[in-house]
Backbone as CSV, one residue per row, in Angstrom:
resi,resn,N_x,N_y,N_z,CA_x,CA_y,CA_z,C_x,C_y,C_z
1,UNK,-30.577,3.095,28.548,-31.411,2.390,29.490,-32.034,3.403,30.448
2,UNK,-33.174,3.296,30.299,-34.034,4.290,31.704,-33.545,4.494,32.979
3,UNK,-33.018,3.400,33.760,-32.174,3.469,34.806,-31.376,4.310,35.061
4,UNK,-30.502,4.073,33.807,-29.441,5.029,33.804,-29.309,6.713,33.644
5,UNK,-30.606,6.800,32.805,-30.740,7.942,32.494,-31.088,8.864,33.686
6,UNK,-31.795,7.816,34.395,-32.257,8.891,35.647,-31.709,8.766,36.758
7,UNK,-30.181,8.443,36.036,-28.753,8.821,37.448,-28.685,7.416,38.451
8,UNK,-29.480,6.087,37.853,-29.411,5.658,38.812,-27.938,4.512,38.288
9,UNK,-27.119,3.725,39.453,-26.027,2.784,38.557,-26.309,1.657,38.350
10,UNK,-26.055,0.851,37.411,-26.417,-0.466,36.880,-26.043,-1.354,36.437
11,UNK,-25.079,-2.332,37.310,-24.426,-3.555,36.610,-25.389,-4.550,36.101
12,UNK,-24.976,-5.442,35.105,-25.623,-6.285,33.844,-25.077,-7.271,34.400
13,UNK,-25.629,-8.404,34.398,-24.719,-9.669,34.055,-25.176,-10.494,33.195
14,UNK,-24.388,-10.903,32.385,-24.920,-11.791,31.333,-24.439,-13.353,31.251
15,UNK,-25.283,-14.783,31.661,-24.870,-15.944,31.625,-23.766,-16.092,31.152
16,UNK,-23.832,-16.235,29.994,-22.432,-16.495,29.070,-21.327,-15.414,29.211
17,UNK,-21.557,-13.952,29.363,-20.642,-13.497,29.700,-19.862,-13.527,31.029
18,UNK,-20.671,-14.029,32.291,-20.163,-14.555,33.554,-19.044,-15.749,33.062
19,UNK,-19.573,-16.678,32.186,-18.824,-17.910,31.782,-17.835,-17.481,31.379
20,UNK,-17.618,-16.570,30.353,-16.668,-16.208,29.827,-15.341,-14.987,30.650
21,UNK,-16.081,-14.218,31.718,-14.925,-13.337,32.678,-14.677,-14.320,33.647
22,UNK,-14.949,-15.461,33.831,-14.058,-16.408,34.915,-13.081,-17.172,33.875
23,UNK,-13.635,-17.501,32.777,-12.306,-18.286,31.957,-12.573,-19.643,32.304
24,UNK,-13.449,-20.433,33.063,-13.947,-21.799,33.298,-15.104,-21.625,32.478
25,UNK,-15.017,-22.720,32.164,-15.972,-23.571,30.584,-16.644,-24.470,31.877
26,UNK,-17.796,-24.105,32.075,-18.547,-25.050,32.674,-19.798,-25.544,31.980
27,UNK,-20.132,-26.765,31.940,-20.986,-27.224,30.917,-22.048,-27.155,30.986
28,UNK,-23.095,-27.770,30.317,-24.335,-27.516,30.735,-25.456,-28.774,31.491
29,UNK,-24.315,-29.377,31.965,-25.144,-30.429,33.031,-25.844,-29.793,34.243
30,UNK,-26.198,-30.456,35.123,-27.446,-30.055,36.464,-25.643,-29.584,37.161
31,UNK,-24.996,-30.238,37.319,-24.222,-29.323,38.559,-23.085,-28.264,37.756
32,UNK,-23.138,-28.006,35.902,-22.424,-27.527,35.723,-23.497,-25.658,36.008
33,UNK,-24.740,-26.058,35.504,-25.470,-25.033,35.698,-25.495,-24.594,36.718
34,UNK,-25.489,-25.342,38.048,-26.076,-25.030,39.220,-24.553,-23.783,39.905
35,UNK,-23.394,-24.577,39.246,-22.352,-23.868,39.577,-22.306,-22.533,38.966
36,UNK,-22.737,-22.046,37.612,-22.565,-20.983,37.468,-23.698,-19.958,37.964
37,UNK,-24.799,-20.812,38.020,-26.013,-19.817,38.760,-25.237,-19.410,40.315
38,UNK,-24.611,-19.900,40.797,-24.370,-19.848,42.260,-23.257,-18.711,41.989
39,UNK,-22.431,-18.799,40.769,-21.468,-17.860,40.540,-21.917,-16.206,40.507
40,UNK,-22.958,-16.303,40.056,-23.778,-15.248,39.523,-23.901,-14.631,41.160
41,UNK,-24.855,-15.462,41.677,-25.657,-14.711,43.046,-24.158,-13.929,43.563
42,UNK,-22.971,-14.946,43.745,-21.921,-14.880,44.689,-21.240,-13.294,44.082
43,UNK,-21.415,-13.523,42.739,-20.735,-11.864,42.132,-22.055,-10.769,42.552
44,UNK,-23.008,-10.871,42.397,-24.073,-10.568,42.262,-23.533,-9.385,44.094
45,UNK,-23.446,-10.475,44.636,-23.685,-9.983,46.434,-22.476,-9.053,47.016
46,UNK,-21.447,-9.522,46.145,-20.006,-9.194,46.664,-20.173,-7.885,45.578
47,UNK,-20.871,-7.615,44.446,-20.832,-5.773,43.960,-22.096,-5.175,44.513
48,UNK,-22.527,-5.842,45.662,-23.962,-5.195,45.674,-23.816,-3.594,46.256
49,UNK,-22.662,-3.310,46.965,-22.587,-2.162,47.726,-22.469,-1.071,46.375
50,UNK,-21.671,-1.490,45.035,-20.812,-0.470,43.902,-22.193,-0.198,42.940
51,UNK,-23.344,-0.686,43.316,-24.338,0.183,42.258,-26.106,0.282,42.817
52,UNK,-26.134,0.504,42.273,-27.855,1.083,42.705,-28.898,-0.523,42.422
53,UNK,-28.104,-0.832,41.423,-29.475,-2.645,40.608,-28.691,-3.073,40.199
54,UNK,-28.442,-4.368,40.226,-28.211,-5.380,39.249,-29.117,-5.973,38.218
55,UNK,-28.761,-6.202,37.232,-29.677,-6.878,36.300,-29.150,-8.363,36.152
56,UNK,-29.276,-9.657,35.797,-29.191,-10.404,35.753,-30.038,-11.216,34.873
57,UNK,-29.300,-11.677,33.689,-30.441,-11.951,32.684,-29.373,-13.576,32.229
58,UNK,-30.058,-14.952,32.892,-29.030,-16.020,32.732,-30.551,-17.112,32.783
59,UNK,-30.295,-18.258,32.117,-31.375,-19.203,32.851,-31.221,-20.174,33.899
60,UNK,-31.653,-19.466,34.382,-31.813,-20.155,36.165,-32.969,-21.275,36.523
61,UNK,-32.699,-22.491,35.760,-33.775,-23.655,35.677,-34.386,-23.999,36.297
62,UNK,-32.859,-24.074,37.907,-33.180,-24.619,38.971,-33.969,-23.921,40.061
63,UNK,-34.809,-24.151,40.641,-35.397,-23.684,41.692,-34.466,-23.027,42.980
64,UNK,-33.674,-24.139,43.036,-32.856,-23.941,44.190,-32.040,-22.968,44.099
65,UNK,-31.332,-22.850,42.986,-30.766,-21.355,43.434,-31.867,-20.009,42.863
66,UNK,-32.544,-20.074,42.475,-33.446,-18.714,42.520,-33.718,-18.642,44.039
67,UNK,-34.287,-19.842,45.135,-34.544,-19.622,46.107,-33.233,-18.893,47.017
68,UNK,-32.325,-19.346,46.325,-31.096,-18.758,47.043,-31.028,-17.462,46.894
69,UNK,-31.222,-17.244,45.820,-30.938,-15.576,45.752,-32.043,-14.709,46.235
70,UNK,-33.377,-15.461,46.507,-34.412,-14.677,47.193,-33.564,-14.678,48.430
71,UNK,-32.944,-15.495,48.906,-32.533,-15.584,50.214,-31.234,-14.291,50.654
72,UNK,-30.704,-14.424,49.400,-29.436,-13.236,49.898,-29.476,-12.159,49.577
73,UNK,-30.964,-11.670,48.940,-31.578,-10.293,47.986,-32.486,-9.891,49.033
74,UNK,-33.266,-10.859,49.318,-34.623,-10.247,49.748,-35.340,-9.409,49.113
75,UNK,-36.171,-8.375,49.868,-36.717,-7.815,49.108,-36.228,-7.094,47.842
76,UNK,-35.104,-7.146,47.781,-34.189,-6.710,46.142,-34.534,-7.496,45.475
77,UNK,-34.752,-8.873,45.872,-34.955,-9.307,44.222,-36.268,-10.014,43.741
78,UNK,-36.327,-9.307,42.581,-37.459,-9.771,41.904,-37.026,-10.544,40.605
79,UNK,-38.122,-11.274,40.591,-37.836,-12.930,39.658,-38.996,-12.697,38.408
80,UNK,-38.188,-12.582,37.759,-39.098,-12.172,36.308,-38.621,-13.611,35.138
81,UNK,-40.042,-14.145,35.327,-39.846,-15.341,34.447,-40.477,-14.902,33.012
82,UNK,-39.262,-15.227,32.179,-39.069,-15.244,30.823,-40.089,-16.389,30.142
83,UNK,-41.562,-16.616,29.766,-42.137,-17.646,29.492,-42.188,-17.668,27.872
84,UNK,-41.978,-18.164,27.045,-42.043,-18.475,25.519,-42.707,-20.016,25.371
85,UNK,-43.138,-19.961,24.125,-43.305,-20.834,22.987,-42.291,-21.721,22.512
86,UNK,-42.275,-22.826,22.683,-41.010,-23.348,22.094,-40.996,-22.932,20.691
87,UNK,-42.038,-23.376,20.350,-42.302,-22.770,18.752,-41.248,-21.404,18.465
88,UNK,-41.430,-20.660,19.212,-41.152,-19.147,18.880,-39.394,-19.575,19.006
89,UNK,-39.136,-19.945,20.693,-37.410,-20.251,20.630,-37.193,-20.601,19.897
90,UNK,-37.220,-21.962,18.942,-36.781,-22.447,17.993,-36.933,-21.386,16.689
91,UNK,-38.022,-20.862,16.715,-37.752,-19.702,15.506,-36.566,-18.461,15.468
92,UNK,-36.478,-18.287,16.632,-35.524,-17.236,17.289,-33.900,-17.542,16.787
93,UNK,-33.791,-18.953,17.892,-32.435,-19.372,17.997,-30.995,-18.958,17.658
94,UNK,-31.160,-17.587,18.085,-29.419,-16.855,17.874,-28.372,-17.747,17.989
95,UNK,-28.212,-18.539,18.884,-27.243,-19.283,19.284,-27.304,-20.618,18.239
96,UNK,-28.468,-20.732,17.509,-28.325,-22.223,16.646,-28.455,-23.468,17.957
97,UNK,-28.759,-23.486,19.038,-28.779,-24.653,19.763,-30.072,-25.217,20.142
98,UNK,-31.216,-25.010,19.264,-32.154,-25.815,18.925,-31.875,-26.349,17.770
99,UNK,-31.532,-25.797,16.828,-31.071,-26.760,15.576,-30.254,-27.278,16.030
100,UNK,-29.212,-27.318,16.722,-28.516,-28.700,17.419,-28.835,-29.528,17.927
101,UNK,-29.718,-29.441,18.809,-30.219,-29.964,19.308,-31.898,-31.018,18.683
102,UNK,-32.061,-30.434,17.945,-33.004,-31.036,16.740,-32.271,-32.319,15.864
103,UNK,-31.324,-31.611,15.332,-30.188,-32.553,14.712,-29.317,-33.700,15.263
104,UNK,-29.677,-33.794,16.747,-29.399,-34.470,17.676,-27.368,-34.348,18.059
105,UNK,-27.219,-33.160,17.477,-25.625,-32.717,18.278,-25.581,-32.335,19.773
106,UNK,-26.533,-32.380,20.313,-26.553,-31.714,21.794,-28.091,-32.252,22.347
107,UNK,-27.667,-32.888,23.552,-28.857,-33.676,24.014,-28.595,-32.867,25.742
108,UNK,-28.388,-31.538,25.884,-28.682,-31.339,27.247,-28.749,-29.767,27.461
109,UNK,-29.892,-29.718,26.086,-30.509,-28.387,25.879,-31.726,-27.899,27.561
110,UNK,-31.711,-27.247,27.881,-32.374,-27.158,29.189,-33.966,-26.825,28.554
111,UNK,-35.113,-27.350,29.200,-36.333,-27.713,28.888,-36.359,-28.661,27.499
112,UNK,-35.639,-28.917,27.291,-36.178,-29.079,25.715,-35.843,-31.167,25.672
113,UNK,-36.921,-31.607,25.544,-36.897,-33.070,25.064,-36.370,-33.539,26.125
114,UNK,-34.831,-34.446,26.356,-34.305,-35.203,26.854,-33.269,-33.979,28.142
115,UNK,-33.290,-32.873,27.386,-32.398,-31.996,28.639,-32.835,-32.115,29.996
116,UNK,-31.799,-31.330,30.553,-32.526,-30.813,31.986,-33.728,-30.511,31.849
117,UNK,-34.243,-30.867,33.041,-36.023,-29.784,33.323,-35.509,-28.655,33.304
118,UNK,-36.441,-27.986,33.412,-36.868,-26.430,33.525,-37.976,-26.422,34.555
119,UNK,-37.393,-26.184,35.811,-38.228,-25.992,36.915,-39.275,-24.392,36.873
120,UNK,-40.571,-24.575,36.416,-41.482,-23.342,36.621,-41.468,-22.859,37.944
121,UNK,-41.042,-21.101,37.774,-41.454,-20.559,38.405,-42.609,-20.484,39.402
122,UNK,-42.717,-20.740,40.794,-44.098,-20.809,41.593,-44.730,-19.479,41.912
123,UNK,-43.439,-18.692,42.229,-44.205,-17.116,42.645,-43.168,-16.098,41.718
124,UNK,-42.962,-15.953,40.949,-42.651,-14.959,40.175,-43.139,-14.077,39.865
125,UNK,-42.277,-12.518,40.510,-43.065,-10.904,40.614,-43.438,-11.017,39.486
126,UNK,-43.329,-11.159,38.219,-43.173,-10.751,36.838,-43.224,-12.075,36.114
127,UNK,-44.055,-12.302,35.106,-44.265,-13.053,34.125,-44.745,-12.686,32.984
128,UNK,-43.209,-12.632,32.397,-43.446,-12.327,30.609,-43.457,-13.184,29.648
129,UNK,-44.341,-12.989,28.421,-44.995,-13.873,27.796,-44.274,-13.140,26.644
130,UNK,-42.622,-13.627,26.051,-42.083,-13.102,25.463,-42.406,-13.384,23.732
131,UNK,-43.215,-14.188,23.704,-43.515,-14.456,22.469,-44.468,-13.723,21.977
132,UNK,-45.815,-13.197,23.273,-46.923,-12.400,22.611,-46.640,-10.811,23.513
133,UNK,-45.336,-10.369,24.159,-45.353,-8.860,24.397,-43.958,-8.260,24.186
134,UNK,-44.624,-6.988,23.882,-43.386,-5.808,23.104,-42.219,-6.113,24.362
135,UNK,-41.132,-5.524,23.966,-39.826,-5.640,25.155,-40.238,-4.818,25.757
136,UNK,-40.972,-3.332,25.089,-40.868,-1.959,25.461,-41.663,-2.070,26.817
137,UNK,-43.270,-3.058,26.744,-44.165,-3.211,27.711,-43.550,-3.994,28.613
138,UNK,-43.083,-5.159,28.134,-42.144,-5.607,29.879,-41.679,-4.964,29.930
139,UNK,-40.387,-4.331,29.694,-39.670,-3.385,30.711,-40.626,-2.091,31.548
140,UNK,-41.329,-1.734,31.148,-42.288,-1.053,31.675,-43.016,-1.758,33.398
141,UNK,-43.645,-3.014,32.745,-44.232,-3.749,33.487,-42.918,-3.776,35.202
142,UNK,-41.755,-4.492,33.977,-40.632,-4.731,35.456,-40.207,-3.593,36.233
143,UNK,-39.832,-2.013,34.999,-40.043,-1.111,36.291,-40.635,-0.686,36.938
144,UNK,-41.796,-0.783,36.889,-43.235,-0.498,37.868,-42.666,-1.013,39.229
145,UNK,-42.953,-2.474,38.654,-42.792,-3.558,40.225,-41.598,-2.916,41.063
146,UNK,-40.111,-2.750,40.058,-38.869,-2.081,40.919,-39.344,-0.742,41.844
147,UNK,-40.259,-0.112,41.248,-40.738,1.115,42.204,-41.606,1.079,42.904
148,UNK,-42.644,-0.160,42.723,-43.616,-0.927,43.916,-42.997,-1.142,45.015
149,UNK,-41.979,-1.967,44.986,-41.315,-2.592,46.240,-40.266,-1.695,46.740
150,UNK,-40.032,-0.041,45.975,-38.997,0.744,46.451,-37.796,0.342,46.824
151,UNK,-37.644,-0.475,45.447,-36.022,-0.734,45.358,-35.408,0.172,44.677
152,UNK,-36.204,1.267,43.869,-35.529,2.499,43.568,-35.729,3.914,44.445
């Protein structure tokens, strides 16, 4: 990772892997989500002193806690909305939970049909259009902005 290479430190967090280092199975209803997004910020704030960036890559549907974490980041954090094609997710689907959800085994897929909404982003630093750009050019794009706002 570029970050790293150029000495700087960098904790990851990953949705499901947050789910999985607490050992609570929280589901995917509006307050099971809302609880682990809140989990995130709360780990997020309490390692903020032990590294240089956090990365944070989870879907954060709700408005309300992205606003939260603008709130306890500030100018640290930047909100890079992930925008796709359903078309494309469903082509993707590592996890198989559009075909579940197609098949009607799971009815609380987030954006999708009968799930939760998916609250759009209003001001998001960053908007990637992951279906029509390289990873290589967003990440490019997102470290720019990180050195715009001299968070590095």
């Amino acid at each position: 990772m570029r970050l790293r290479a150029e000495g700087r430190t960098v904790l990851t967090f990953d949705g499901d892997q947050v789910r999985k280092a607490r050992g609570i199975e929280t589901d995917f209803s509006r307050a099971g989500i809302l609880k682990n997004n809140y989990e995130v910020i709360r780990q997020c704030e309490s390692m903020r002193d032990l590294c240089d960036h956090a990365i944070v890559s989870l879907i954060s549907p709700f408005s309300e806690t992205r606003e939260e974490a603008r709130k306890v980041f500030g100018e640290e954090y930047i909100e890079v909305y992930m925008r796709c094609a359903v078309e494309a997710l469903i082509g993707r689907d590592p996890k198989g939970l559009y075909r579940k959800a197609i098949a009607g085994e799971i009815d609380n897929l987030i954006g999708f049909r009968e799930g939760p909404a998916y609250d759009i982003p209003k001001s998001p630093e960053i908007v990637v259009d992951s279906d029509q750009e390289a990873v290589e050019g967003a990440v490019e794009r997102i470290i720019e902005m990180v050195y715009r706002r001299g968070v590095l």
